[in-house]
C-alpha positions as a Markdown table, in Angstrom:
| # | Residue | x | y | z |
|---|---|---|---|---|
| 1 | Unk | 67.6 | -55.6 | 186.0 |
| 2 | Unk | 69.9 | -52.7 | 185.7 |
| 3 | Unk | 72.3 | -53.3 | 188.6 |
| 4 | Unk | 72.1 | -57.3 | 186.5 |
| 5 | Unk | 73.6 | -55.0 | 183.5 |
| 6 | Unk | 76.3 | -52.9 | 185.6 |
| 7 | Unk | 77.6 | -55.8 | 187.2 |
| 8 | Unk | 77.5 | -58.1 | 184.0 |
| 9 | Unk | 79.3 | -55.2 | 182.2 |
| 10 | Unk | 81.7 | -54.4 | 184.4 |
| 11 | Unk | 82.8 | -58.4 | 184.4 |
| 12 | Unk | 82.6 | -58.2 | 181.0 |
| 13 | Unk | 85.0 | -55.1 | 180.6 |
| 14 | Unk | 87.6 | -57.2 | 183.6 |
| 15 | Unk | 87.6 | -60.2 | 181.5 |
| 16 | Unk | 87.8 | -58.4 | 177.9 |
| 17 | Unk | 85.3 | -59.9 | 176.6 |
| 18 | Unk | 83.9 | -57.7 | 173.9 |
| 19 | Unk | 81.0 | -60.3 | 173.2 |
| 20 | Unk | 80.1 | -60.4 | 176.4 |
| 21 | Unk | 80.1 | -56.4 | 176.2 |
| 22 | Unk | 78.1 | -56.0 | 172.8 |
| 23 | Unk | 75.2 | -58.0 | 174.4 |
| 24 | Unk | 74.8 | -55.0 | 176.9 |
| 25 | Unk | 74.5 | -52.3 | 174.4 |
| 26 | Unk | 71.2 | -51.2 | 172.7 |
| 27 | Unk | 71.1 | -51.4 | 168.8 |
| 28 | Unk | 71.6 | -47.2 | 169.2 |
| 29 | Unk | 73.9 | -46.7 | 171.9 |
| 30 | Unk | 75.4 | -43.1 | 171.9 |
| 31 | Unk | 79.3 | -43.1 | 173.6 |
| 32 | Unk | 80.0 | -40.0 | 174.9 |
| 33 | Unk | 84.2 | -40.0 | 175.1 |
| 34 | Unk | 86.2 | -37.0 | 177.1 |
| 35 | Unk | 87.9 | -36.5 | 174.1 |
| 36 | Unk | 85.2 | -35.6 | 171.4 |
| 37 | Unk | 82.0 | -33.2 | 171.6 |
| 38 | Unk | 79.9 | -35.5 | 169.5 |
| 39 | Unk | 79.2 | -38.9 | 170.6 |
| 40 | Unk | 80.4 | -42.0 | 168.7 |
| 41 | Unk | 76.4 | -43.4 | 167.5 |
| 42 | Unk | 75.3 | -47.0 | 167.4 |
| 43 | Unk | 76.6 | -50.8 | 168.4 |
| 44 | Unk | 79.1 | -51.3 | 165.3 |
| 45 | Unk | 81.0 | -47.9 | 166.2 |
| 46 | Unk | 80.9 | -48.3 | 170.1 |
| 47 | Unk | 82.0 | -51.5 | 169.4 |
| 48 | Unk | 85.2 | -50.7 | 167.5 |
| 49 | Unk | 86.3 | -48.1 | 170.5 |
| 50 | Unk | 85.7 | -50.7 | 172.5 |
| 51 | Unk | 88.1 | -52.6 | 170.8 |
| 52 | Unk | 90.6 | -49.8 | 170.9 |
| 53 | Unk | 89.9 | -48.9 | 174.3 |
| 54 | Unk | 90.6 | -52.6 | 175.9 |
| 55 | Unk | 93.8 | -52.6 | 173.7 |
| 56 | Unk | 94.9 | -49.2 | 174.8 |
| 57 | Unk | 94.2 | -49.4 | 178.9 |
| 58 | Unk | 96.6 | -51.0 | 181.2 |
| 59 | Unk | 95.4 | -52.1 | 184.6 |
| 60 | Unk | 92.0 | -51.0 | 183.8 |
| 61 | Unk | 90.0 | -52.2 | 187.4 |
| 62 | Unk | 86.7 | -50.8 | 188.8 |
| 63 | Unk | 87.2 | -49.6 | 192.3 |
| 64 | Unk | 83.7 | -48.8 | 193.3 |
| 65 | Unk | 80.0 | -47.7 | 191.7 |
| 66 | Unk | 76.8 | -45.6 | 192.8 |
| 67 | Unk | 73.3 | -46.3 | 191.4 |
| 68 | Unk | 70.5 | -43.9 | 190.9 |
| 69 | Unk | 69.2 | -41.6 | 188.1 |
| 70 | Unk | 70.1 | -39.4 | 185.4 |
| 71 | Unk | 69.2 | -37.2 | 182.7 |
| 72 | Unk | 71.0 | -38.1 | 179.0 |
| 73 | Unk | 73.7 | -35.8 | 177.6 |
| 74 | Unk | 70.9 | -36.1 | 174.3 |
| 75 | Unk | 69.1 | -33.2 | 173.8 |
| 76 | Unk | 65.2 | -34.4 | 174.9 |
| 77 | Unk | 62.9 | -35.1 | 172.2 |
| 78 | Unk | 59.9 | -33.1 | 171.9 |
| 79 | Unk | 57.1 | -34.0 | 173.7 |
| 80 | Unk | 59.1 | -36.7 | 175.6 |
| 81 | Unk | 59.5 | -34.5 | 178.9 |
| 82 | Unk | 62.8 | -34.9 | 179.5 |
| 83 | Unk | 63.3 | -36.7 | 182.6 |
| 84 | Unk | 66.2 | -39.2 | 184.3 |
| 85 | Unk | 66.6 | -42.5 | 183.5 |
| 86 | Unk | 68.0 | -45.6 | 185.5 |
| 87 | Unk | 71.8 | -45.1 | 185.6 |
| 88 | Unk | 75.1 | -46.5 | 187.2 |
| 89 | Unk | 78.2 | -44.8 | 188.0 |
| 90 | Unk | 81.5 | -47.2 | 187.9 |
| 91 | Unk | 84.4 | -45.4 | 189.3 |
| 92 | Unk | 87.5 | -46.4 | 187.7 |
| 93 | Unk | 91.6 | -46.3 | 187.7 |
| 94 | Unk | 94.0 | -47.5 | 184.6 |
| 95 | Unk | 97.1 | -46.1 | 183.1 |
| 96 | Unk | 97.7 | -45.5 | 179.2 |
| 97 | Unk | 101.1 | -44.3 | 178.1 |
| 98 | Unk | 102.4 | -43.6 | 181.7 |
| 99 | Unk | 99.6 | -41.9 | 183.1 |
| 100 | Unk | 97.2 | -42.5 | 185.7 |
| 101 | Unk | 94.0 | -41.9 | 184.6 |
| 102 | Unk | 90.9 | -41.7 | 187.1 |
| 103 | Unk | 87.7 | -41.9 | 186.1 |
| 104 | Unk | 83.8 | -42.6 | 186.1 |
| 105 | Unk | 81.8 | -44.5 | 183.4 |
| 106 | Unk | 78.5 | -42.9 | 183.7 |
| 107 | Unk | 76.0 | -45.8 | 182.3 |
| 108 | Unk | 72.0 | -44.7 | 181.4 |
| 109 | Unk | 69.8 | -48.3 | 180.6 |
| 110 | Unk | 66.8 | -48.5 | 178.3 |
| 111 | Unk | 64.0 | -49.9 | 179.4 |
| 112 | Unk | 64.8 | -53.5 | 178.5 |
| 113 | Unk | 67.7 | -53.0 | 180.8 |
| 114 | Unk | 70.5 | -52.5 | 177.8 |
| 115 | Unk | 73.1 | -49.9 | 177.7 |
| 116 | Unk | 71.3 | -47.2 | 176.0 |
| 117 | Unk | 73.8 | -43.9 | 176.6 |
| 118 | Unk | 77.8 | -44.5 | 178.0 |
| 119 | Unk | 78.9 | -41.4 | 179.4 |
| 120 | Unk | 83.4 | -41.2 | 180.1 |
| 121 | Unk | 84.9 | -38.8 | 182.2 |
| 122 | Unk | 88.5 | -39.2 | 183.3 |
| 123 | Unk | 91.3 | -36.7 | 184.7 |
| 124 | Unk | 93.7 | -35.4 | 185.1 |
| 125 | Unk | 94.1 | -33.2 | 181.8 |
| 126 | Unk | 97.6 | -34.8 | 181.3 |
| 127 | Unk | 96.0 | -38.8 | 181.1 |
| 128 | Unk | 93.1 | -37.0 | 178.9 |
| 129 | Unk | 95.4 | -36.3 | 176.1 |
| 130 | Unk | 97.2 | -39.4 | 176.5 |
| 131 | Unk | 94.2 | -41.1 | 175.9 |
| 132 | Unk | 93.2 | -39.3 | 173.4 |
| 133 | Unk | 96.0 | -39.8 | 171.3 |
| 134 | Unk | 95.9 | -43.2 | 171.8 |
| 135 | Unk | 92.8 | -43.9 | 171.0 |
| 136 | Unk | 92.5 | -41.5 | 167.8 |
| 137 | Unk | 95.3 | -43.7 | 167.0 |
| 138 | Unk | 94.0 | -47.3 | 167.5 |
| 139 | Unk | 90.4 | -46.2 | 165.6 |
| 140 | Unk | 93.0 | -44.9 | 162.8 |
| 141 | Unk | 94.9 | -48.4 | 162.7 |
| 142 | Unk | 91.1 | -50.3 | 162.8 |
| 143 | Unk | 89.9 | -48.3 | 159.7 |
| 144 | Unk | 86.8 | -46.8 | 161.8 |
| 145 | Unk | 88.1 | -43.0 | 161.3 |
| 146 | Unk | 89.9 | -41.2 | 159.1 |
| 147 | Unk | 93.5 | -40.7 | 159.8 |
| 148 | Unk | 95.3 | -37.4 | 159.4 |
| 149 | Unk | 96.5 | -37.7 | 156.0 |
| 150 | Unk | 93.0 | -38.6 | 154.4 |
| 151 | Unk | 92.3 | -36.7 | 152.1 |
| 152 | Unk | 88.6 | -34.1 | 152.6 |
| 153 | Unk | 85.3 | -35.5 | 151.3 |
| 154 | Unk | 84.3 | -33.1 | 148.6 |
């Protein structure tokens, strides 16, 4: 069922095909993005990046993928033990703004198979801050975060 997911996921992201994509995702996905310490939390959000992130690569192509197990980037719950979960590694290339990027998506499934944790890490440092800027400023233009002139929540 999991390497079903990966490879449905990674046609998905090919095609753009963000419904295709959402289907994958657990109700609570976490994103965890090179960019930010905290995750982005739950379908609607991850969705929205996703959004941004499809608009923002160019040439975005898998070039290979490893399956196995992991342990989260969430802390473990109490009591839970811990422990690895089924995961997929898709090892990626795409440019944004001029820069190569490589990178891995590091994918952990639920037990019904979804996308439960999505785990981005690209190089070089260069492409990073490419991306991040172009990202922060696609979520800006979408109205899912703030933008720099907002003014603080008091």
């Amino acid at each position: 069922m999991v390497q079903q997911t990966a490879d449905r996921f990674r046609a998905a992201v090919e095609k753009g095909d963000l419904g295709a994509i959402e289907e994958l995702f657990a109700p609570d996905v976490r994103f965890y993005s090179p960019v930010k310490f905290t995750p982005f939390e739950g379908r609607p959000m991850v969705m929205g990046l996703f959004g941004v992130l499809l608009r923002t690569f160019e040439d975005f192509r898998y070039i290979g993928r490893f399956e196995g197990a992991a342990e989260t980037s969430a802390p473990a719950a109490a009591g839970d033990g811990g422990g690895a979960m089924d995961a997929s590694v898709l090892l990626f290339r795409t440019t944004v703004r001029g820069k190569e990027i490589h990178g891995i998506d590091l994918l952990h499934f639920d037990e019904d198979g979804l996308i439960k944790e999505f785990t981005v890490m690209v190089r070089p440092q260069s492409a990073v801050a490419a991306l991040g800027a172009a990202v922060y400023e696609g979520l800006v233009a979408d109205g899912l975060v703030p933008g720099p002139d907002a003014a603080p929540r008091s």
